[in-house]
mmCIF entry with sequence, helices, sheets and N, C-alpha, C, O atoms, coordinates in Angstrom:
data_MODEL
# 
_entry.id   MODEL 
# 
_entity.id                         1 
_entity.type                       polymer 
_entity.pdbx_number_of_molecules   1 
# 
_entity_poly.entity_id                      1 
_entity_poly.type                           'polypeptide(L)' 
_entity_poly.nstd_linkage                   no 
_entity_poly.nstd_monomer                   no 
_entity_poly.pdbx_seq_one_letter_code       
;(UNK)(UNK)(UNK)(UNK)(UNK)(UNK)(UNK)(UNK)(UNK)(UNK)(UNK)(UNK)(UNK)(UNK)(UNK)(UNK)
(UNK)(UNK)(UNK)(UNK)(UNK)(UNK)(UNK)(UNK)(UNK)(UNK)(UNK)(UNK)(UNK)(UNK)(UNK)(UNK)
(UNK)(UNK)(UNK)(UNK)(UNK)(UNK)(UNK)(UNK)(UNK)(UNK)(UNK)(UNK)(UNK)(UNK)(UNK)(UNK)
(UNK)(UNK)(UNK)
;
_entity_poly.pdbx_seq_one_letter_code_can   XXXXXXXXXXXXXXXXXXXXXXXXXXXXXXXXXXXXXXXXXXXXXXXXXXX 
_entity_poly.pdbx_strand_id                 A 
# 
loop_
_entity_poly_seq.entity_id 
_entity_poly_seq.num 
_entity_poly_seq.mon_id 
_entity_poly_seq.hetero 
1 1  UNK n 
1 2  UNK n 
1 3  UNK n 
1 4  UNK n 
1 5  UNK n 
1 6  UNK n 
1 7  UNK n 
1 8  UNK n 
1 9  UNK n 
1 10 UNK n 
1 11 UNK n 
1 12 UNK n 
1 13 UNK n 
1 14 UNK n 
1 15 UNK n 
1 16 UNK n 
1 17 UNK n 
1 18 UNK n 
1 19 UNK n 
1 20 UNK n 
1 21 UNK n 
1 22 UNK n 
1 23 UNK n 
1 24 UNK n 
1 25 UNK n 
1 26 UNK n 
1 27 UNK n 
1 28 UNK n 
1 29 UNK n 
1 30 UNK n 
1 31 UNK n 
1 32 UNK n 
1 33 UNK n 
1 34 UNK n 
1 35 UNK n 
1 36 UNK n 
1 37 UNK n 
1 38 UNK n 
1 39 UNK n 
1 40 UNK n 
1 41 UNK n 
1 42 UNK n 
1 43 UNK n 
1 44 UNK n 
1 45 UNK n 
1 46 UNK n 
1 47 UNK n 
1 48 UNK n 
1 49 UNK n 
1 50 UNK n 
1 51 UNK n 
# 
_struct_asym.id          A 
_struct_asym.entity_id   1 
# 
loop_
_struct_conf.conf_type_id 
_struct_conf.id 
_struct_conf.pdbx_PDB_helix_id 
_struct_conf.beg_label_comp_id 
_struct_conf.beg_label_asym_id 
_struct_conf.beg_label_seq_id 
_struct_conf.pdbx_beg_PDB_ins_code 
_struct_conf.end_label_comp_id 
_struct_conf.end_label_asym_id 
_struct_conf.end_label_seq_id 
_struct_conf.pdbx_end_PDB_ins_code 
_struct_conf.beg_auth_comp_id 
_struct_conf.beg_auth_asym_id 
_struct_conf.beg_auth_seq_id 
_struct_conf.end_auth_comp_id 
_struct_conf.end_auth_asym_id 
_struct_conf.end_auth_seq_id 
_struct_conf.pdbx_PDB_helix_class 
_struct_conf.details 
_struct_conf.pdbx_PDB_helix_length 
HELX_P HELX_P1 AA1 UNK A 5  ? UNK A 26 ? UNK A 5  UNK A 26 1 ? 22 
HELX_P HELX_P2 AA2 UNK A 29 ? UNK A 47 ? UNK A 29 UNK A 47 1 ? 19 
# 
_struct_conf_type.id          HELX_P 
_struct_conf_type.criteria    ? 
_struct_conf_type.reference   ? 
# 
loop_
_atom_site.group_PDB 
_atom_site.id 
_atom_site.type_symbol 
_atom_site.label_atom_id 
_atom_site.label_alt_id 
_atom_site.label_comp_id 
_atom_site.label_asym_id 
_atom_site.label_entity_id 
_atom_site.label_seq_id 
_atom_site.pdbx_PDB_ins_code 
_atom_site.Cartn_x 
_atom_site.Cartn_y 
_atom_site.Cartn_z 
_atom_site.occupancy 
_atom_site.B_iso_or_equiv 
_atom_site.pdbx_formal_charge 
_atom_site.auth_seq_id 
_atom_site.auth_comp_id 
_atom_site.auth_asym_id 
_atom_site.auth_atom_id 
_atom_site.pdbx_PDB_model_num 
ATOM 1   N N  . UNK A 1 1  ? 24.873 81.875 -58.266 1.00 0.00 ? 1  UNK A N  1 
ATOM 2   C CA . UNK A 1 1  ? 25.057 80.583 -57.633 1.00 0.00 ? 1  UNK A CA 1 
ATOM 3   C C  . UNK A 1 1  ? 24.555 79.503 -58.577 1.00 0.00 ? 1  UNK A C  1 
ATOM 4   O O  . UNK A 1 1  ? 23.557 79.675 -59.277 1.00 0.00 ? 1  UNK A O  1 
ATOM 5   N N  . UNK A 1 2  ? 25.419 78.161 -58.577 1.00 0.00 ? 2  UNK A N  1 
ATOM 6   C CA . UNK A 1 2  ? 24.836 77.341 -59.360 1.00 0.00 ? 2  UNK A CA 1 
ATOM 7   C C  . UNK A 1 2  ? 23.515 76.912 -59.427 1.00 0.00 ? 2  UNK A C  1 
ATOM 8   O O  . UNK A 1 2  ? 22.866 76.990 -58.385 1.00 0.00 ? 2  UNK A O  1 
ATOM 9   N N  . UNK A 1 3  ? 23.082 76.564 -60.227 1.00 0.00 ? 3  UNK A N  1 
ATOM 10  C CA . UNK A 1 3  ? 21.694 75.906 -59.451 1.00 0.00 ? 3  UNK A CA 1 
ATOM 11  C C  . UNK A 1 3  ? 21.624 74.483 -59.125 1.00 0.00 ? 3  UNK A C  1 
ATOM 12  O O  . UNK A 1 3  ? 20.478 74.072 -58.936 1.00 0.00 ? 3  UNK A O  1 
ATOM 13  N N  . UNK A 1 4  ? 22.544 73.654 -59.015 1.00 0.00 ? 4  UNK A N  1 
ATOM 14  C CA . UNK A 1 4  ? 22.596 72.494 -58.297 1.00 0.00 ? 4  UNK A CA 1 
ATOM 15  C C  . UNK A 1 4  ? 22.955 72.877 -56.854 1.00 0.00 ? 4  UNK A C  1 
ATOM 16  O O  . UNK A 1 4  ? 22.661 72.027 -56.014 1.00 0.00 ? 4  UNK A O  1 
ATOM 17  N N  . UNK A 1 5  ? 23.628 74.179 -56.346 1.00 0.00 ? 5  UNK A N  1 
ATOM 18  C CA . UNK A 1 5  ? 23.240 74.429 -55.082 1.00 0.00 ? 5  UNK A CA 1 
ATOM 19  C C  . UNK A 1 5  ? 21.901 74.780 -55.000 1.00 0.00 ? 5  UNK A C  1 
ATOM 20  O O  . UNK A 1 5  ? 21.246 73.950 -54.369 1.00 0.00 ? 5  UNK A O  1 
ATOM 21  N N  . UNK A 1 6  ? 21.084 76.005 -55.546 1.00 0.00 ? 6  UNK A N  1 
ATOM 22  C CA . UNK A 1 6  ? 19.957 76.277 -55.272 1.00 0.00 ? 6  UNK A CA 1 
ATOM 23  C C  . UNK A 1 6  ? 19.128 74.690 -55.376 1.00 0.00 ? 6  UNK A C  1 
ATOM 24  O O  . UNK A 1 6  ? 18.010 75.037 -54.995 1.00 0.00 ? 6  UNK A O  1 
ATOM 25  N N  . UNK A 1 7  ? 19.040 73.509 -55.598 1.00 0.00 ? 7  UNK A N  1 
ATOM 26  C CA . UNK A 1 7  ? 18.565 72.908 -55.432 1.00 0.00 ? 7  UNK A CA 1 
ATOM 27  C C  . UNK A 1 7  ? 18.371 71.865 -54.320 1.00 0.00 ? 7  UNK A C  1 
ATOM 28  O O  . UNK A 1 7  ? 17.289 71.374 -53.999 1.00 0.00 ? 7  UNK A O  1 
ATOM 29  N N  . UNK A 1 8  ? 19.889 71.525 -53.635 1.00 0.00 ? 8  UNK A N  1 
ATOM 30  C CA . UNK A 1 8  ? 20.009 71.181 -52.585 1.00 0.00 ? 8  UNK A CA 1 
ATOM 31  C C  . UNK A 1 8  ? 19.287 71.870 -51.196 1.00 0.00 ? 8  UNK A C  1 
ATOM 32  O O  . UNK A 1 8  ? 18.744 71.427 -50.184 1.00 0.00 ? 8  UNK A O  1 
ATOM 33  N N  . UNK A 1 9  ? 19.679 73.524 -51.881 1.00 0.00 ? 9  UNK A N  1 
ATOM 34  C CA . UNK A 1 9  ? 19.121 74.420 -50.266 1.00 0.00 ? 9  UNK A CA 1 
ATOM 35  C C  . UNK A 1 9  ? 17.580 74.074 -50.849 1.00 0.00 ? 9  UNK A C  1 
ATOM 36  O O  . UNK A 1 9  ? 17.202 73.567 -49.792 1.00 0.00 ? 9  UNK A O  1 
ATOM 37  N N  . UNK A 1 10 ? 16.745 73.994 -51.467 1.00 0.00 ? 10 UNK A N  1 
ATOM 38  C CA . UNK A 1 10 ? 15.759 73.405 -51.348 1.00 0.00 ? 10 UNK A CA 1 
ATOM 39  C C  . UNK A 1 10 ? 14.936 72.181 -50.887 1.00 0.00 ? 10 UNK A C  1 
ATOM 40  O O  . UNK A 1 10 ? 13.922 72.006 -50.212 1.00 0.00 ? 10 UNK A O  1 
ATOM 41  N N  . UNK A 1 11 ? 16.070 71.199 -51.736 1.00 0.00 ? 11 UNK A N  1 
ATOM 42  C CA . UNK A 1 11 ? 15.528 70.030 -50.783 1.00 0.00 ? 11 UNK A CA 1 
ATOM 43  C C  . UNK A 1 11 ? 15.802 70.018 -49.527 1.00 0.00 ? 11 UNK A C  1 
ATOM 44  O O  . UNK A 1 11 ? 14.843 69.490 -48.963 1.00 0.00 ? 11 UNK A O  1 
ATOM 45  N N  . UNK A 1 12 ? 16.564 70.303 -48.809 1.00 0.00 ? 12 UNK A N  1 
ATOM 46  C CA . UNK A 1 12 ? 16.859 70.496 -47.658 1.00 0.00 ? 12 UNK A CA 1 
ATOM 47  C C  . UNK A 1 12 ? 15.496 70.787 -46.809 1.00 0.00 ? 12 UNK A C  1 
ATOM 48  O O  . UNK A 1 12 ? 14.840 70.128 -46.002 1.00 0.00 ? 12 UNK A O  1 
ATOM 49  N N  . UNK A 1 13 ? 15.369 72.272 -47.459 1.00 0.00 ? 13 UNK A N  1 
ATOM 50  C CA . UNK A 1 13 ? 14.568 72.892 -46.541 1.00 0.00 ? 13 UNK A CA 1 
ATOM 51  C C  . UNK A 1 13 ? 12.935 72.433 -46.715 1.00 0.00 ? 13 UNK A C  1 
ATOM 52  O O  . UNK A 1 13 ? 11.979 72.928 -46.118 1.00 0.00 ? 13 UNK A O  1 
ATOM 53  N N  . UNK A 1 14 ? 12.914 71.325 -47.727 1.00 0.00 ? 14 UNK A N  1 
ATOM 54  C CA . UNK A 1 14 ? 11.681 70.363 -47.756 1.00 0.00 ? 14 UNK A CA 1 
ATOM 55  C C  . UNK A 1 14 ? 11.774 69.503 -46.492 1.00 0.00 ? 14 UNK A C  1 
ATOM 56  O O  . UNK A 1 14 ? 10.820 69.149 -45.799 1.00 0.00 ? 14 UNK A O  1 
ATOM 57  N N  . UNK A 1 15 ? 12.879 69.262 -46.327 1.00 0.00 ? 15 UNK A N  1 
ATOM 58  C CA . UNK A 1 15 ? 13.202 68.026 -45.518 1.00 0.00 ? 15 UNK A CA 1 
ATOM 59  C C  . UNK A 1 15 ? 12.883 67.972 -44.071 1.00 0.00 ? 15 UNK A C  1 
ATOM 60  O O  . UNK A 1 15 ? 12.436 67.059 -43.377 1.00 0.00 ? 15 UNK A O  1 
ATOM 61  N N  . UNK A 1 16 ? 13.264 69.307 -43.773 1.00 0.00 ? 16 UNK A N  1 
ATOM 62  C CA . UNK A 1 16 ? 13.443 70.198 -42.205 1.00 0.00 ? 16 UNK A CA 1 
ATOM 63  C C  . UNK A 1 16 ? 11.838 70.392 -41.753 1.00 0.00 ? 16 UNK A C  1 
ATOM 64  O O  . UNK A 1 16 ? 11.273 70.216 -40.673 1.00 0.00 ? 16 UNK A O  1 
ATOM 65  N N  . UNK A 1 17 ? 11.293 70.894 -43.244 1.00 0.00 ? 17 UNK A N  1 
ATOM 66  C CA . UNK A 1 17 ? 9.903  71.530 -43.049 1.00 0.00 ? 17 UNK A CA 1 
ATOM 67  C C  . UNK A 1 17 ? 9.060  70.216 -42.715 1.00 0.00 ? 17 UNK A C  1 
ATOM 68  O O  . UNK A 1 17 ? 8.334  70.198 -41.721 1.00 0.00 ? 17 UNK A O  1 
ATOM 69  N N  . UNK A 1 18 ? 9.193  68.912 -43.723 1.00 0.00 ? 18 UNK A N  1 
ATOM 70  C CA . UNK A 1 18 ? 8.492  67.924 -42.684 1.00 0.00 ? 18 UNK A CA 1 
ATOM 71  C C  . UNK A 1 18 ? 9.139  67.892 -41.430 1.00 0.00 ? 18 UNK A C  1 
ATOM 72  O O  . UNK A 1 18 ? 8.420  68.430 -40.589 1.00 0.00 ? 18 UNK A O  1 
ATOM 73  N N  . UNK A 1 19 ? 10.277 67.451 -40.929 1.00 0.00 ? 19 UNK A N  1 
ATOM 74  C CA . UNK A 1 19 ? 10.432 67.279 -40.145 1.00 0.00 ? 19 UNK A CA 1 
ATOM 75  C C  . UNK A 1 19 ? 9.778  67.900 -38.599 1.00 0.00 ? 19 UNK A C  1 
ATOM 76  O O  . UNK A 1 19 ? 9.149  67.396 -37.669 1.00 0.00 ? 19 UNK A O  1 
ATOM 77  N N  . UNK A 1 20 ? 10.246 69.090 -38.876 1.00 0.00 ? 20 UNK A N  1 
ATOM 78  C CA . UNK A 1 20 ? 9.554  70.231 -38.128 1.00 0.00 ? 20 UNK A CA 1 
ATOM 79  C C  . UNK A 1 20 ? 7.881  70.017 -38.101 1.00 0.00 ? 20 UNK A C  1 
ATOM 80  O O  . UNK A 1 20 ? 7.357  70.451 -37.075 1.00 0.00 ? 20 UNK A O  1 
ATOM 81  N N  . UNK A 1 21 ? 6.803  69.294 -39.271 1.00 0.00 ? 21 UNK A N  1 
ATOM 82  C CA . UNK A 1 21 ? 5.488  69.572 -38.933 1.00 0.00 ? 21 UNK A CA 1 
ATOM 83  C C  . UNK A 1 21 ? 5.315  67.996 -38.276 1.00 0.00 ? 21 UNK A C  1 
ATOM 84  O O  . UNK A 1 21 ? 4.209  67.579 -37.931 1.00 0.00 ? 21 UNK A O  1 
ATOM 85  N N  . UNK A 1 22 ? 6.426  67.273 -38.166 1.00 0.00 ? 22 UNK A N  1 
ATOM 86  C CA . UNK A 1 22 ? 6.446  65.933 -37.486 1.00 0.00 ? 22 UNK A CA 1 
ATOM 87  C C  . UNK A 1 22 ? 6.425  66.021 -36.167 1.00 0.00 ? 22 UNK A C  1 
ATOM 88  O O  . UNK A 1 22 ? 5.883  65.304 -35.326 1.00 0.00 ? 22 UNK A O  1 
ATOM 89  N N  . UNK A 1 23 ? 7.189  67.148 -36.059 1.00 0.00 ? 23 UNK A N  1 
ATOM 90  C CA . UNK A 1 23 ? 7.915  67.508 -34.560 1.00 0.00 ? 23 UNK A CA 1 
ATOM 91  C C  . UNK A 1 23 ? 6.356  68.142 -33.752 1.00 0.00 ? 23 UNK A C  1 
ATOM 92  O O  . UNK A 1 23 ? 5.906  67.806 -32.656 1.00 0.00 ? 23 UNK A O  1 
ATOM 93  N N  . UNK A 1 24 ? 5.691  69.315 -34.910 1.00 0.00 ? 24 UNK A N  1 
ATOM 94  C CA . UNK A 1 24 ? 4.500  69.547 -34.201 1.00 0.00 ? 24 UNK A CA 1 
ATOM 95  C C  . UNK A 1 24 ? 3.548  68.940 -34.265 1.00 0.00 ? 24 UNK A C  1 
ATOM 96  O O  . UNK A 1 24 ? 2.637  69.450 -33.614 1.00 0.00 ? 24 UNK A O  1 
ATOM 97  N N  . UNK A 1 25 ? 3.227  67.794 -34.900 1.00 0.00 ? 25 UNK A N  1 
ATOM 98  C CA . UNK A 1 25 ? 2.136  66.781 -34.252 1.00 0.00 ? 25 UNK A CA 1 
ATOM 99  C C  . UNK A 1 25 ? 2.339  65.786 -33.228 1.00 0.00 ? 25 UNK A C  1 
ATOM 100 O O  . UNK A 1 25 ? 1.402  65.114 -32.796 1.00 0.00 ? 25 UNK A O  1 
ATOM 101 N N  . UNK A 1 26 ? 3.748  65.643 -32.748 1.00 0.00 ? 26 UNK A N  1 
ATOM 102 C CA . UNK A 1 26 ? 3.874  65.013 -31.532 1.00 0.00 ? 26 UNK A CA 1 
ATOM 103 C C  . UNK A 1 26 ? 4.265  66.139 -30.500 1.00 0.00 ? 26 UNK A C  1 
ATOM 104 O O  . UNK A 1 26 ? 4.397  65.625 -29.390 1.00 0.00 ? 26 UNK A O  1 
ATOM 105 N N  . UNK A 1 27 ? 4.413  67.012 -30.489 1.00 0.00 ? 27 UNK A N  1 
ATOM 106 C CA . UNK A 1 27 ? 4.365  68.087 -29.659 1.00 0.00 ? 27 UNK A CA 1 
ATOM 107 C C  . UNK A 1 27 ? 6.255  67.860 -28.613 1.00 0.00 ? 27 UNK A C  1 
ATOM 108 O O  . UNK A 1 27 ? 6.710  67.582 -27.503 1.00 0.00 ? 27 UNK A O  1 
ATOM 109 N N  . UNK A 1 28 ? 6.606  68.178 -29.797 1.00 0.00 ? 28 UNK A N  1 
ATOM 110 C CA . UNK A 1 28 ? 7.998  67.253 -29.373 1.00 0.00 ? 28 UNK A CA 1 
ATOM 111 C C  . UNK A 1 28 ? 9.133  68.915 -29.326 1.00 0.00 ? 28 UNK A C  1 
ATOM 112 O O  . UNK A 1 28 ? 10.120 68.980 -30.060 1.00 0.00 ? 28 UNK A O  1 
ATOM 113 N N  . UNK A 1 29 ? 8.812  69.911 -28.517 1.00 0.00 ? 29 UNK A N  1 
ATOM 114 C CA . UNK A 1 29 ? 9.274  71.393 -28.562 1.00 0.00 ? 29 UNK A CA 1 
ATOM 115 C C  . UNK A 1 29 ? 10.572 71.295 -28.592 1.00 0.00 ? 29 UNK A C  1 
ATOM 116 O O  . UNK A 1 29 ? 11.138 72.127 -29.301 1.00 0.00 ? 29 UNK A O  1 
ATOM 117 N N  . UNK A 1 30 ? 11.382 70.346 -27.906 1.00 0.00 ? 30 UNK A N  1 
ATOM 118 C CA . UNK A 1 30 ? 12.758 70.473 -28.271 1.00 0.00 ? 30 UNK A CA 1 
ATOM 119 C C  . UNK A 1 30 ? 13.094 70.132 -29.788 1.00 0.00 ? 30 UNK A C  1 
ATOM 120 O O  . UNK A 1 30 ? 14.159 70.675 -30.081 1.00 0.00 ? 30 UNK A O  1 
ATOM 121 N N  . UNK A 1 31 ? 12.439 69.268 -31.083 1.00 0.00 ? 31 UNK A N  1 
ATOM 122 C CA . UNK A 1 31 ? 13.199 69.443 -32.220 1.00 0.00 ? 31 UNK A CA 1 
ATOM 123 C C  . UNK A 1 31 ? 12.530 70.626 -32.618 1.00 0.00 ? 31 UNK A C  1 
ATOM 124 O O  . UNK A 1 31 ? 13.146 71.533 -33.178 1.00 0.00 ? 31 UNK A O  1 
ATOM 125 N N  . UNK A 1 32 ? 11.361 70.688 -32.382 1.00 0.00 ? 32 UNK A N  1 
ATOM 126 C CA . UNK A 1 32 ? 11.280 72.636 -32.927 1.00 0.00 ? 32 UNK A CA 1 
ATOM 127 C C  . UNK A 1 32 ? 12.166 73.533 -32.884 1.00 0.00 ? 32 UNK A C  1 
ATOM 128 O O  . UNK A 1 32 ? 12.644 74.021 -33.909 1.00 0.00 ? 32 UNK A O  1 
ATOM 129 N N  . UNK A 1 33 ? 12.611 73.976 -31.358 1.00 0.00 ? 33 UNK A N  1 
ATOM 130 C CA . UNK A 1 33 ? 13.475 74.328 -30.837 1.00 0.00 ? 33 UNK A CA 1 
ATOM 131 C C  . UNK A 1 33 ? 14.663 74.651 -32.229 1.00 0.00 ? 33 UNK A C  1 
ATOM 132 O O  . UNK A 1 33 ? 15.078 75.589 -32.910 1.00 0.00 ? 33 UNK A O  1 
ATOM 133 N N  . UNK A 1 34 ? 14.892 72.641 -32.005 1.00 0.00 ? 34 UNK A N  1 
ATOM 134 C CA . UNK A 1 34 ? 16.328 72.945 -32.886 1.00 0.00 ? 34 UNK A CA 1 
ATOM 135 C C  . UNK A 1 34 ? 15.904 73.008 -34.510 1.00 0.00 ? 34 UNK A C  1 
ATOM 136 O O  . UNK A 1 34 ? 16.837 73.173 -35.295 1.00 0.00 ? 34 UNK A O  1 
ATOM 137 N N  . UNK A 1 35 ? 14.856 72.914 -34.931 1.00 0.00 ? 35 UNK A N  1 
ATOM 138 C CA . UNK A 1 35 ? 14.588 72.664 -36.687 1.00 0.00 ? 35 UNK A CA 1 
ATOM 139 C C  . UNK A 1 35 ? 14.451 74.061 -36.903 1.00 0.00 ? 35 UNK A C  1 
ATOM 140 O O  . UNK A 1 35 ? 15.088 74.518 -37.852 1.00 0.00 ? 35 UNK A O  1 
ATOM 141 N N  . UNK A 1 36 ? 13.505 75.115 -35.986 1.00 0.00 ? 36 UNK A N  1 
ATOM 142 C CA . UNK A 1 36 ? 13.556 76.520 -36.645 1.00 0.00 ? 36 UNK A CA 1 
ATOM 143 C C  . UNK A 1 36 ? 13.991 77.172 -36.965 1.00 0.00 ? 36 UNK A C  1 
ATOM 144 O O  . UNK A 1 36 ? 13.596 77.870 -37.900 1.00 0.00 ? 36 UNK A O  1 
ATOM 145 N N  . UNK A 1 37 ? 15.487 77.359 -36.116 1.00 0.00 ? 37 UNK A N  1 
ATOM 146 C CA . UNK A 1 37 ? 16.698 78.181 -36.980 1.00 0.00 ? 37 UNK A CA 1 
ATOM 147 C C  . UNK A 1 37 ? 17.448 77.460 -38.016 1.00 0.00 ? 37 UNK A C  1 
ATOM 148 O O  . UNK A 1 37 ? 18.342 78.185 -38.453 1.00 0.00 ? 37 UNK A O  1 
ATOM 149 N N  . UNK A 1 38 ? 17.429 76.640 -38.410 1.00 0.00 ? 38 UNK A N  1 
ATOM 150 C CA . UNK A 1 38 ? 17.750 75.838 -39.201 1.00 0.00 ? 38 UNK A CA 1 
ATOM 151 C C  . UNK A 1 38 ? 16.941 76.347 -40.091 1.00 0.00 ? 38 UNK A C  1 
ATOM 152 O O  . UNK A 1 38 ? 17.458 77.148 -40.869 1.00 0.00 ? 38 UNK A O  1 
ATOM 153 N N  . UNK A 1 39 ? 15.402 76.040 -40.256 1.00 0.00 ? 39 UNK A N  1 
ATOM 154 C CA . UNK A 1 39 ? 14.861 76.466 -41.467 1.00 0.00 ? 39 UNK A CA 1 
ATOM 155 C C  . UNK A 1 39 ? 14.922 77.927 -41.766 1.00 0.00 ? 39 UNK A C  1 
ATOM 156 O O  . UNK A 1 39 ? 14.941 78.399 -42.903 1.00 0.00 ? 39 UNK A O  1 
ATOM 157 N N  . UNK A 1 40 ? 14.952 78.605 -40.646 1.00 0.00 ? 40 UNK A N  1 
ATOM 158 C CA . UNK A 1 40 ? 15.008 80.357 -40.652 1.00 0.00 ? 40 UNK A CA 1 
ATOM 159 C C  . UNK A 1 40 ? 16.176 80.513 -41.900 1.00 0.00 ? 40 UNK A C  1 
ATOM 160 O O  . UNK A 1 40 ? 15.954 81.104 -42.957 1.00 0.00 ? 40 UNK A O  1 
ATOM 161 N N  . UNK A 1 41 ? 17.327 79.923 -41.576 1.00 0.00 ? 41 UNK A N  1 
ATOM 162 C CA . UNK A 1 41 ? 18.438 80.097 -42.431 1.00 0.00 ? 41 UNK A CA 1 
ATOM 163 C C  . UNK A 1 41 ? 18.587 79.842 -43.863 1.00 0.00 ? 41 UNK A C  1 
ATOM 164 O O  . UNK A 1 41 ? 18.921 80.460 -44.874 1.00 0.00 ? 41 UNK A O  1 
ATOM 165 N N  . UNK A 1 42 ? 18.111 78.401 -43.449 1.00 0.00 ? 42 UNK A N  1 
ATOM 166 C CA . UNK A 1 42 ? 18.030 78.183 -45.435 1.00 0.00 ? 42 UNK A CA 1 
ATOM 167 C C  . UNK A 1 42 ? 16.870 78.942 -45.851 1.00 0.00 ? 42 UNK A C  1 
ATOM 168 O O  . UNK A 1 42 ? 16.827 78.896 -47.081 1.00 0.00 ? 42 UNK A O  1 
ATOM 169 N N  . UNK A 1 43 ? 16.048 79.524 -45.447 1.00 0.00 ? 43 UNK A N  1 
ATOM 170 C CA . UNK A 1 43 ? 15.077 80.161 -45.996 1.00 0.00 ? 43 UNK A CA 1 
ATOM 171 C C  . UNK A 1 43 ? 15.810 81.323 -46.890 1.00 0.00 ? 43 UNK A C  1 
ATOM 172 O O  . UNK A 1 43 ? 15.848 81.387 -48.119 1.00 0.00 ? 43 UNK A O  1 
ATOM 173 N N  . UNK A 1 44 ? 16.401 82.254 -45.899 1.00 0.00 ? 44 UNK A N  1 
ATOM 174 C CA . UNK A 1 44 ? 17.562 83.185 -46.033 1.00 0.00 ? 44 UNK A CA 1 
ATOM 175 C C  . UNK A 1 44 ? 18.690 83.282 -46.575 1.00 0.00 ? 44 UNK A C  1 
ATOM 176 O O  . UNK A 1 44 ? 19.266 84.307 -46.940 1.00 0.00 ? 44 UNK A O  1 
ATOM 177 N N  . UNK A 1 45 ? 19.064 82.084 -46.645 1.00 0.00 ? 45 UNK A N  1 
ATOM 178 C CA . UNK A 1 45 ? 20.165 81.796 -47.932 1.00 0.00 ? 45 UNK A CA 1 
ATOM 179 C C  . UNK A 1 45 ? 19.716 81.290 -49.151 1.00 0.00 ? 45 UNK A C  1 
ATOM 180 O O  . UNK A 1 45 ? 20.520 81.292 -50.083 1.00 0.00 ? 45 UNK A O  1 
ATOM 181 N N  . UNK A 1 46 ? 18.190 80.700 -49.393 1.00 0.00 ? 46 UNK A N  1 
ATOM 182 C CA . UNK A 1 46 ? 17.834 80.634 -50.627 1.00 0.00 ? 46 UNK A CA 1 
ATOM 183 C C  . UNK A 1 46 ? 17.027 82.221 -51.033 1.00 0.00 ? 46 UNK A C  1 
ATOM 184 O O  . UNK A 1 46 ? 16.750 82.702 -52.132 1.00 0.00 ? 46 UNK A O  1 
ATOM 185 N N  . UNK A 1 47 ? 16.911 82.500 -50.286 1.00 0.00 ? 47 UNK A N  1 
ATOM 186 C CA . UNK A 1 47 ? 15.812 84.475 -50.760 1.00 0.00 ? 47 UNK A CA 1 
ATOM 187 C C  . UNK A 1 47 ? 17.284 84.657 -51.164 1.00 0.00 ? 47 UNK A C  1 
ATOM 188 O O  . UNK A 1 47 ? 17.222 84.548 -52.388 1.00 0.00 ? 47 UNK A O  1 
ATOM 189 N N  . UNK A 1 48 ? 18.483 84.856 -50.869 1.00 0.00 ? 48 UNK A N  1 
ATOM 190 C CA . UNK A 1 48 ? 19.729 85.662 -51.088 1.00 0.00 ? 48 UNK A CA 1 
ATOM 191 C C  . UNK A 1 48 ? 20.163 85.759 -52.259 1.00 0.00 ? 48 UNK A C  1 
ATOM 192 O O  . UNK A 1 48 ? 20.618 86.659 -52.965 1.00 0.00 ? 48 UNK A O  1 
ATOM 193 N N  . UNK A 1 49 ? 19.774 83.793 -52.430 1.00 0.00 ? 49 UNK A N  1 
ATOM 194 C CA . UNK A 1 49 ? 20.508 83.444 -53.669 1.00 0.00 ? 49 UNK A CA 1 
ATOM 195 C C  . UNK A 1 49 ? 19.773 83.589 -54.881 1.00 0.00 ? 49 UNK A C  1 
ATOM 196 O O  . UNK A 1 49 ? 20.271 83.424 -55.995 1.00 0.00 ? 49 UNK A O  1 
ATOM 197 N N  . UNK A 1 50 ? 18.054 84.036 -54.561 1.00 0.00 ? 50 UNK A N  1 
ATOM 198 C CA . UNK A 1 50 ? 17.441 84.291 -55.742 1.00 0.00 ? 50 UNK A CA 1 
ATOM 199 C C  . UNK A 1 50 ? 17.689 85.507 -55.918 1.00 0.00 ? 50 UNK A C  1 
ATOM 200 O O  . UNK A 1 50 ? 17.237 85.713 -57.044 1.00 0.00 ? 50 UNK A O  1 
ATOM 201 N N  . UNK A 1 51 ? 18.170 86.582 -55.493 1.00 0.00 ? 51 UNK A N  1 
ATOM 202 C CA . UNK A 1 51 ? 17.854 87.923 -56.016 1.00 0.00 ? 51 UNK A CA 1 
ATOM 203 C C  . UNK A 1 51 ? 18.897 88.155 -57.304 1.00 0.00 ? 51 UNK A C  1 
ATOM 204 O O  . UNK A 1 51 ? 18.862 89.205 -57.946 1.00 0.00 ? 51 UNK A O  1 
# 
């Protein structure tokens, strides 16, 4: 994979990950809800793309 994708699925998943520790200091469970599988994934498509 290029690595201007591997770089995007990174920033991304910078992006989500604040988001998500935004979400848990206001205790706001519905964007958790929706940010975790979201990050679950790009997590999982960047492990994929490093091997």
């Amino acid at each position: 994979m290029n690595q201007n994708t591997m770089t995007v699925l990174k920033s991304k998943l910078a992006v989500y990950r604040v988001c998500y520790q935004e979400a848990k200091k206001s205790k706001d469970l519905k964007r958790m809800i929706l940010l975790g599988p979201i990050i679950s994934d790009l997590r999982d498509e960047i492990g994929i793309l490093e091997e």
